[in-house]
C-alpha positions as CSV (number, residue, x, y, z in Angstrom):
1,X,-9.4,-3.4,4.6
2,X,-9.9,-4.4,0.7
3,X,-8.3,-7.4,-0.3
4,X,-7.0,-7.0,-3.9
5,X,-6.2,-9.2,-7.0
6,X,-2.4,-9.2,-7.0
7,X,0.0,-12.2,-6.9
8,X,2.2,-9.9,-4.3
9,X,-0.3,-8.0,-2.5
10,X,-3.2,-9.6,-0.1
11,X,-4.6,-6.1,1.3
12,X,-4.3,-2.4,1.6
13,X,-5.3,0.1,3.8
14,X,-5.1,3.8,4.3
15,X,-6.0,5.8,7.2
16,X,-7.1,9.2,6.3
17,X,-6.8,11.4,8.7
18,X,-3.0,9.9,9.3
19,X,-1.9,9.7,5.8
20,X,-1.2,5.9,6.4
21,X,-1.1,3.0,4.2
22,X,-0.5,-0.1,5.5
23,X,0.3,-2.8,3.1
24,X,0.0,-7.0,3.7
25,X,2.0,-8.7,1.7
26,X,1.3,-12.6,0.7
27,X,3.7,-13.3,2.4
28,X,2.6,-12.2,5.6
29,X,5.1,-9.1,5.8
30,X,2.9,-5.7,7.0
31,X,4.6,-2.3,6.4
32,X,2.8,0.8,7.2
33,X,4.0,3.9,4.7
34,X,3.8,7.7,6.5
35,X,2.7,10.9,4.6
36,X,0.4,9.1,1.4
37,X,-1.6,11.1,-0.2
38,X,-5.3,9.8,-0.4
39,X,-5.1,10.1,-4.4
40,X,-1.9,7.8,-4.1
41,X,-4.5,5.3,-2.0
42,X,-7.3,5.8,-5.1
43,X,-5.1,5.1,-7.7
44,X,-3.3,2.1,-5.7
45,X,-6.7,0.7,-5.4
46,X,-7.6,1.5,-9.1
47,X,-4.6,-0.1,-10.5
48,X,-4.2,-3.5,-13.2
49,X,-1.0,-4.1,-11.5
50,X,-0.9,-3.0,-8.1
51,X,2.6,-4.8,-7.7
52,X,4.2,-2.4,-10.4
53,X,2.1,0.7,-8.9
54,X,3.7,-0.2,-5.5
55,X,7.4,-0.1,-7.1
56,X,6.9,2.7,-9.3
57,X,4.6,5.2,-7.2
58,X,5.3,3.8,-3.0
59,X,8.5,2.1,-2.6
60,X,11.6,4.5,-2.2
61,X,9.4,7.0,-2.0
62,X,7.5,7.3,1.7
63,X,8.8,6.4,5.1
64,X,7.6,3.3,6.1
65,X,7.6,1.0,9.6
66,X,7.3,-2.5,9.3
67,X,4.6,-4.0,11.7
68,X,4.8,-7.4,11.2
């Protein structure tokens, strides 16, 4: 699981053949979103600001569980 340079965001994960990304926040909260495309995953990863890729490109826009 990648950790990533964010001030929001501590790691991200996506499972392939479930179309899962699961999400750890700094501040501990984990949320797992269904149905993400792997180039949605890339792009995340590829991002300068992966908080405003979150909010303009995940959030509102998957189904999500939270897990922790």
């Amino acid at each position: 699981m990648p950790a990533v340079s964010s001030s929001a965001i501590l790691r991200i994960h996506y499972d392939e053949p479930s179309r899962k990304l699961r999400i750890i926040f700094v501040t501990g909260n984990t949320y797992t979103y269904h149905g993400v495309p792997r180039l949605v995953y890339e792009r995340f990863l590829q991002a300068a600001s992966k908080g405003t890729f979150f909010n303009e490109h995940i959030k509102d826009r998957y189904a999500f569980t939270q897990t922790r």
